[in-house]
VOKOLZA-715915 format. One line per 4 residues: number of its first residue (from 1); their letters; for each residue x, y, z of C-alpha. Coordinates in Angstrom, 3 decimals. Each point is the difference from the previous one (the first is absolute). Example, Ala and Ser with C-alpha at 12.3 -4.5 7.8 and 13.67 -1.06 7.14 Angstrom:
% residues 2
1> AS> 12.300/-4.500/7.800  1.370/3.440/-0.660
% end
This chain:
% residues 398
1> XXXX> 0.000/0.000/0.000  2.995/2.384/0.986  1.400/-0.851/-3.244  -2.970/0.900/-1.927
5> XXXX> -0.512/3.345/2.167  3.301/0.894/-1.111  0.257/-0.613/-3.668  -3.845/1.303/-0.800
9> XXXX> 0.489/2.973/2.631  3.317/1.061/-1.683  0.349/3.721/-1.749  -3.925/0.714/0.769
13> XXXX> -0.703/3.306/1.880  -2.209/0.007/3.125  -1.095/3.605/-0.672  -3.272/-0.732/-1.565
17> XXXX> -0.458/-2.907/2.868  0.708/2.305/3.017  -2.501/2.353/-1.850  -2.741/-2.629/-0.030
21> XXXX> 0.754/-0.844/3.789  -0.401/3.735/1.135  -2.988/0.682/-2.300  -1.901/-3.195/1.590
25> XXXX> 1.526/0.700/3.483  -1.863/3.403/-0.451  -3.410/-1.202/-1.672  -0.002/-2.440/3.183
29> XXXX> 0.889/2.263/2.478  -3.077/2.304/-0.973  -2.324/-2.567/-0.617  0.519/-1.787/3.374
33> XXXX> 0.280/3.578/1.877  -3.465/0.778/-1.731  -1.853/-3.612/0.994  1.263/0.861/3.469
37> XXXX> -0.934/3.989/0.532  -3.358/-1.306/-1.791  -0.490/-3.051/2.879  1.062/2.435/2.811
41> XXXX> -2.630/2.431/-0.932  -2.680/-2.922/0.012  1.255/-0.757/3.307  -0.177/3.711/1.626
45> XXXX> -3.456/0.367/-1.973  -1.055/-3.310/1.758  0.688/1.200/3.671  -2.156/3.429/-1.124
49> XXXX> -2.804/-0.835/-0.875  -1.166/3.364/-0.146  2.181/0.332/-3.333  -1.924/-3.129/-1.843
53> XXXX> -3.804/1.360/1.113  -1.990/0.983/-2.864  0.278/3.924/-0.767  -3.417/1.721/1.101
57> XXXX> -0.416/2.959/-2.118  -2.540/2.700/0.313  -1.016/1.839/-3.172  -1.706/3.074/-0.735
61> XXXX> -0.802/2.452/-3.181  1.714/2.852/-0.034  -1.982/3.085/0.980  -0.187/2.799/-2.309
65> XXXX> -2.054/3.223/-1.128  -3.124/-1.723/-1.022  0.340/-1.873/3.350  -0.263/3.767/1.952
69> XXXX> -2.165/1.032/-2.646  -2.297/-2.526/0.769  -0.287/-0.609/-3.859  1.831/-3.855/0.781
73> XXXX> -0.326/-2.702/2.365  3.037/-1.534/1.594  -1.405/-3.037/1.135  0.515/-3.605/-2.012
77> XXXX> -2.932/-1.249/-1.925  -1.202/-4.000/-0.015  2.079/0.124/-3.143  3.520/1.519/0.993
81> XXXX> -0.544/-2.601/2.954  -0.514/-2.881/-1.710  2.611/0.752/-2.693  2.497/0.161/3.217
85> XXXX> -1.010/-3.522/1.221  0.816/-1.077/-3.329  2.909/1.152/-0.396  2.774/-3.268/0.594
89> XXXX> 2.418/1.772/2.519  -3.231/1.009/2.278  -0.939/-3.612/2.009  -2.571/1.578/2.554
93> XXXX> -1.728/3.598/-0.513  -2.241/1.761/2.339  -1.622/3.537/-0.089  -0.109/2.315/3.382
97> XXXX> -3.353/0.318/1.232  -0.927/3.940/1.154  -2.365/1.146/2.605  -3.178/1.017/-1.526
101> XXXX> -0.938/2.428/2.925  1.597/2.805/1.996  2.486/-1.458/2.885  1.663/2.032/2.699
105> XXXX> 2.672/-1.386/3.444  -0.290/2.099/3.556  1.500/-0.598/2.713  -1.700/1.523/3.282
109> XXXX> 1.930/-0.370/3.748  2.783/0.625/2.127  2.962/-2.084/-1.116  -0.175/1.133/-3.480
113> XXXX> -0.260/3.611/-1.547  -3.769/0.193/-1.656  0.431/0.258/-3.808  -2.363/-0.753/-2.714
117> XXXX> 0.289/-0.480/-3.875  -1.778/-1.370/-2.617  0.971/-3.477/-1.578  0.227/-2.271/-3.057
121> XXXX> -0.138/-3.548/0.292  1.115/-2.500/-2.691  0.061/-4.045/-0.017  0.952/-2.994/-1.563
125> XXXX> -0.207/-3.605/0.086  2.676/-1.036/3.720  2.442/-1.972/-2.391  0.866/3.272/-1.785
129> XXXX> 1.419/1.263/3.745  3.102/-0.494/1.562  -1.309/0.572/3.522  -1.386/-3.166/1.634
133> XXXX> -1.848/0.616/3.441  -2.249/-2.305/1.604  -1.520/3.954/0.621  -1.054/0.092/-4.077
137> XXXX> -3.600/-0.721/0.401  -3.510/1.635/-0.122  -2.043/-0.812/2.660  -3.244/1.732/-0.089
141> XXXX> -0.283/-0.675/3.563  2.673/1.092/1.819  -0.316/3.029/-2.794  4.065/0.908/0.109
145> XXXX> 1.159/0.601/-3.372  3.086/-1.316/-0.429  2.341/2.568/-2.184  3.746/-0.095/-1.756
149> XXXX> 1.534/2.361/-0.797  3.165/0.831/-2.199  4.089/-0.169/1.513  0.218/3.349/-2.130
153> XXXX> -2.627/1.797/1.802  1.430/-0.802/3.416  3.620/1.196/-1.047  -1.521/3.397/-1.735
157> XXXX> -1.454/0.291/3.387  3.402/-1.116/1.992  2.399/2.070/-2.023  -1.728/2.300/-1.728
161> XXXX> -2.522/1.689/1.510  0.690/-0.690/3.697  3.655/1.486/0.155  -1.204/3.267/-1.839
165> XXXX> -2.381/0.603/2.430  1.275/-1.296/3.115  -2.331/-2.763/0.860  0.787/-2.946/1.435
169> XXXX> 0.869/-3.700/-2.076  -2.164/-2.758/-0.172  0.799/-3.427/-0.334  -1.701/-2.753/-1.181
173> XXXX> -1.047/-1.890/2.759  -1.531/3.068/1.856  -1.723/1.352/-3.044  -1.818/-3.473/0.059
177> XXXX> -0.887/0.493/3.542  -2.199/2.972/-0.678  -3.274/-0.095/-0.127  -1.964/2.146/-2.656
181> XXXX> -3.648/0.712/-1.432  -1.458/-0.369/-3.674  -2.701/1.442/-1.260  -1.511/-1.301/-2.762
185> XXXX> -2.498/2.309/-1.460  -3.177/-0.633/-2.117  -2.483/1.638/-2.227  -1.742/3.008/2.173
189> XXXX> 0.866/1.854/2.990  0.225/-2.076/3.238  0.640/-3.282/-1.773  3.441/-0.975/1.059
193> XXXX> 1.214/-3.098/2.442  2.745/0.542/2.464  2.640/-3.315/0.268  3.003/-0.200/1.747
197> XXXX> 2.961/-0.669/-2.536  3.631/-1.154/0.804  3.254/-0.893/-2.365  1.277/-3.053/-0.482
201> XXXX> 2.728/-0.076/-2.022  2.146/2.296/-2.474  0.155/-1.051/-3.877  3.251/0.430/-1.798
205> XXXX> -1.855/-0.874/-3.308  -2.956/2.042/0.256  -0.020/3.551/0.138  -3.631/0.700/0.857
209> XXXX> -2.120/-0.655/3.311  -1.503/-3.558/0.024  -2.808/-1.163/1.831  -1.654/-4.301/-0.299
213> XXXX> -0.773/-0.299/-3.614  -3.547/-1.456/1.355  -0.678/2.860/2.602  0.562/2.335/-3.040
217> XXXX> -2.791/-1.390/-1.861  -2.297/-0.238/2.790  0.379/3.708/0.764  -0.564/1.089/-3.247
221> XXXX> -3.119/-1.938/-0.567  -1.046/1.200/3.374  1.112/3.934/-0.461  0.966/0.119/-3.086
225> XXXX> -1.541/3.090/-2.262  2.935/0.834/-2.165  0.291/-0.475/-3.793  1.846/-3.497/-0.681
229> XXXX> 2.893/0.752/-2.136  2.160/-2.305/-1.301  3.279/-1.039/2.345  2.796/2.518/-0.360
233> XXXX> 2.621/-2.706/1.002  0.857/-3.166/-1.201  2.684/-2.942/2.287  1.131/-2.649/-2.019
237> XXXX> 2.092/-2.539/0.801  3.251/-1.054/-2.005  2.123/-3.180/0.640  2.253/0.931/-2.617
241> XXXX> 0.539/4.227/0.779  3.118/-0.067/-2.166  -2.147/-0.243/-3.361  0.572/2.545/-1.487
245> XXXX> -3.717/-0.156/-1.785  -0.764/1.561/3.319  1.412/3.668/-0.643  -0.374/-0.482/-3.842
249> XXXX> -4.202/-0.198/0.827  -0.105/2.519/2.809  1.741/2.777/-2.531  -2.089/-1.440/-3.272
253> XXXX> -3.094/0.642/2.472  0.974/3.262/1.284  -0.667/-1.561/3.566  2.292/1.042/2.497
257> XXXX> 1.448/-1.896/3.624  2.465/1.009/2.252  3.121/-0.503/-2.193  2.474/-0.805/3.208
261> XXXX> -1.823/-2.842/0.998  1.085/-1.555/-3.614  3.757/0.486/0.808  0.468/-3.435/1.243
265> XXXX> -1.538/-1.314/-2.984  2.245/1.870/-2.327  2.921/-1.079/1.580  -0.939/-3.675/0.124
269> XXXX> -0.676/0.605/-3.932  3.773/1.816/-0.016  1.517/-3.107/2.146  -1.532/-2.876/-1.987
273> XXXX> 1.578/1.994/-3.421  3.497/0.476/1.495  -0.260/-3.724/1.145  -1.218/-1.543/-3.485
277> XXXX> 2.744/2.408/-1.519  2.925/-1.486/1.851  -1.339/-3.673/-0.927  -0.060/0.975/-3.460
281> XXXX> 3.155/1.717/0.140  1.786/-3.196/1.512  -1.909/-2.514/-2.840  1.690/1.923/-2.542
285> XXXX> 2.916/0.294/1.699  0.272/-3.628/0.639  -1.196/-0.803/-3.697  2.655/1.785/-0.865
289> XXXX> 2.782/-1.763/1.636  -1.385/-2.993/-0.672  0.155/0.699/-3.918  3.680/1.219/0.672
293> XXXX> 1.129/-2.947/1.939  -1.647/-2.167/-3.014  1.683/2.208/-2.517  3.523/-0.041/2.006
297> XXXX> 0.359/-4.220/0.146  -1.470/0.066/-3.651  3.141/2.098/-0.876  2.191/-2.071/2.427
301> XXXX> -1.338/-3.334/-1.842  0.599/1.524/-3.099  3.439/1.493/0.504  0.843/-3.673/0.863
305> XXXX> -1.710/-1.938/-2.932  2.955/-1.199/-1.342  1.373/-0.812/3.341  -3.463/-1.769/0.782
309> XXXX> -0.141/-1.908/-3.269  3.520/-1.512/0.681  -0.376/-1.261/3.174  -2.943/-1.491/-1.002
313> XXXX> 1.926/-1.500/-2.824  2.365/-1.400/3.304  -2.965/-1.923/1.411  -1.501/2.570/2.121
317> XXXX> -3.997/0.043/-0.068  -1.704/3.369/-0.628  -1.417/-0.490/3.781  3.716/0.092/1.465
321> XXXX> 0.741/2.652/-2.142  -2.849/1.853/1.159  0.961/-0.377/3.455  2.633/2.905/0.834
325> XXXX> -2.592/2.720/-1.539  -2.610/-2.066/2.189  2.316/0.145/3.451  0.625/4.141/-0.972
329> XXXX> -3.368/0.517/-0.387  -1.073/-1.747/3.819  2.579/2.047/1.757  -0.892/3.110/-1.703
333> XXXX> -3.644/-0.842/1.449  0.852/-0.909/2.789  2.311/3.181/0.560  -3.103/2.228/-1.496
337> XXXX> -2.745/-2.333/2.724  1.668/0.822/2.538  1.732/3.797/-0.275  -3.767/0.616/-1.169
341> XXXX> -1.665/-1.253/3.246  3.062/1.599/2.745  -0.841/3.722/-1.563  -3.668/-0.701/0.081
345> XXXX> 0.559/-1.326/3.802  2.110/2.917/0.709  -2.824/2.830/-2.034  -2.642/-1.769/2.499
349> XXXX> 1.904/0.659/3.059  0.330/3.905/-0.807  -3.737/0.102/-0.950  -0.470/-1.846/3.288
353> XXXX> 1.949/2.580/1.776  -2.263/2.807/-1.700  -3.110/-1.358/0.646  0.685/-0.650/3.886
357> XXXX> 0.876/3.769/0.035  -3.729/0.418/-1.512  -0.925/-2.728/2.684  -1.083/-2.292/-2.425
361> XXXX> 0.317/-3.775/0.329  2.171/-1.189/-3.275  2.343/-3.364/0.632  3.602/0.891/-0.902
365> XXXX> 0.113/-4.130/-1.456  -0.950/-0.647/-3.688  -3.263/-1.670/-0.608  -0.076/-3.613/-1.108
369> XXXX> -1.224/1.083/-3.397  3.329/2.014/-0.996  1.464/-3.350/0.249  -2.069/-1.709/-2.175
373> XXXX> 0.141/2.736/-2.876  3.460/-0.088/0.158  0.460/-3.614/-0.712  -2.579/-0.287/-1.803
377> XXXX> 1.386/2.838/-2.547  3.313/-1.081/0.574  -1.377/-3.946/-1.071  -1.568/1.352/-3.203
381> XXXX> 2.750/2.196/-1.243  2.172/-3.119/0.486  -2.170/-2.493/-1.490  -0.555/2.540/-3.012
385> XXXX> 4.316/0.259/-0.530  0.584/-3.410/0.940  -2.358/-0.998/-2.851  1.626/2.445/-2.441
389> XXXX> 3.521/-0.831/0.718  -1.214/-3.749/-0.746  -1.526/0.749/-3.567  3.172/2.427/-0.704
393> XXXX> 2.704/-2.692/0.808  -2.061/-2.811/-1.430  -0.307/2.055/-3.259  3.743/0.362/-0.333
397> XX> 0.905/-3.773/0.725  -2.139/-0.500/-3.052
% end
């Protein structure tokens, strides 16, 4: 075997080899690095399940002239509704519900300050909401409206309007503890019922003031004397919140949503691209190398044919022959296997050094499926050489 090393190896340059070797080591390295930052992420997302719930998105028309004017409505007709349901990003739609009849919250007492305001009350169906109280319920008897009301409101209040004119903070839990009075008011002077009301909970999805989605109805069948109009808001619910469909049929609509809550899907949109880009990028990469380590023990076979054609004319079979460019070719994969997998071991253990300073949860050790794509890359750019090198030598013995 030495002997054959030596007299086919003779006068070739490994230029074009060590070129081959870096431009796989490279494909690899990216590939593997990429299968890895993409299993890490699946892993944080995993442990947060808050990043893989469906995106809730609240959607509006946008008011304009006519809207002051009086000369349009703003509100979504059967049609606009039913065209949302339709659409394939939306998997559950729901329109807000309105009060029907005037609404107004006192408070009367010592241990509070008396205030009064009026009110607007909106609902929709409980699986829509993302605060769950055993408090969420409409009992006609006990007649306590349960109410929720937005995060934002409560941090206007906190630290906005309460620092610029020196009243005191509130936190949650004590703004639940107080107890309030709501009016609702019907058709005709004196016909209004007094309940006691408390808060629940504080929605970070829905900016409006919610109240039982079956209390809601009952009030405005009971007090109700307003024109119905069509829902000005729309929830639907999105499992997949990076399509980008989404945006693309809000702006084709001319409906409008609060544009920051969409962030998260854009940059799941940008992640998935730069992801699927550095795949691609290391196919072609690897395609490449592969094609040039082909090309470069075609040209080594070839330099040698008449080298090749005389041993065989010694007695050596083409398989012997073929052996040295078969031996070169293992160590060269072997070198590439396992260079490839130490730099990908050594990227994960900075990323894992990152992401504990972001106090995320990401295993410095390479997942079990790096291992197999390497080998089994490694086993198919073999098999693909060793079977060339075969049909190249046995060619020449001819």
């Amino acid at each position: 075997m030495r002997l054959l090393y030596q007299i086919l190896w003779k006068d070739h340059s490994r230029a074009h080899l060590l070129g081959a070797f870096l431009g796989t080591l490279a494909g690899f390295v990216l590939l593997l690095a990429g299968i890895q930052f993409y299993m890490d992420i699946k892993v944080v997302l995993s442990e947060n399940r808050d990043l893989l719930d469906p995106e809730y998105i609240v959607i509006n028309k946008k008011v304009n002239i006519g809207n002051t004017l009086g000369l349009t409505v703003g509100g979504f007709t059967k049609e606009e509704f039913a065209e949302i349901e339709a659409q394939p990003f939306a998997d559950q739609v729901a329109a807000f519900n309105s009060n029907e009849f005037p609404v107004q919250a006192y408070t009367e007492g010592e241990q509070v300050p008396n205030f009064i305001t009026d009110l607007f009350f909106e609902a929709i169906p409980d699986e829509f909401i993302d605060v769950k109280s055993d408090d969420w319920q409409w009992d006609p008897e006990k007649g306590t409206i349960p109410v929720i009301i937005p995060q934002d409101y409560l941090n206007l209040y906190n630290f906005g309007f309460a620092p610029s004119q020196g009243l005191p903070q509130i936190p949650k839990g004590v703004l639940s503890m107080i107890n309030f009075k709501l009016r609702l008011q019907g058709q005709g002077r004196g016909n209004y019922d007094d309940y006691n009301g408390r808060i629940v909970g504080f929605s970070n999805r829905v900016s409006s003031i919610l109240v039982p989605l079956d209390f809601l109805e009952w009030a405005n069948e009971k007090y109700g004397y307003f024109n119905k109009n069509d829902p000005s808001q729309i929830i639907l619910v999105s499992k997949d919140p990076t399509d980008p469909n989404i945006i693309r049929f809000l702006e084709e609509k001319g409906y409008d949503t609060i544009r920051e809550k969409l962030k998260s899907s854009r940059m799941n949109i940008i992640l998935k691209f730069v992801i699927s880009f550095l795949v691609i990028v290391a196919a072609i990469i690897i395609g490449l190398a592969f094609l040039v380590f082909l090309l470069s023990l075609q040209l080594m076979i070839s330099r040698s044919s008449e080298k090749i054609r005389r041993l065989n004319k010694l007695g050596f079979h083409y398989r012997e022959i073929s052996r040295p460019y078969i031996l070169l070719l293992f160590l060269l994969m072997a070198g590439i296997t396992g260079l490839s997998l130490l730099l990908t071991s050594l990227l994960a253990g900075q990323l894992h050094e990152t992401a504990e300073a972001w106090s995320l949860n990401i295993s410095p050790s390479l997942h079990g499926i790096i291992y197999g794509t390497a080998l089994g890359l490694i086993l198919l750019i073999s098999v693909a050489n060793v079977a060339a090198i075969f049909i190249s030598t046995k060619k020449l013995c001819k």
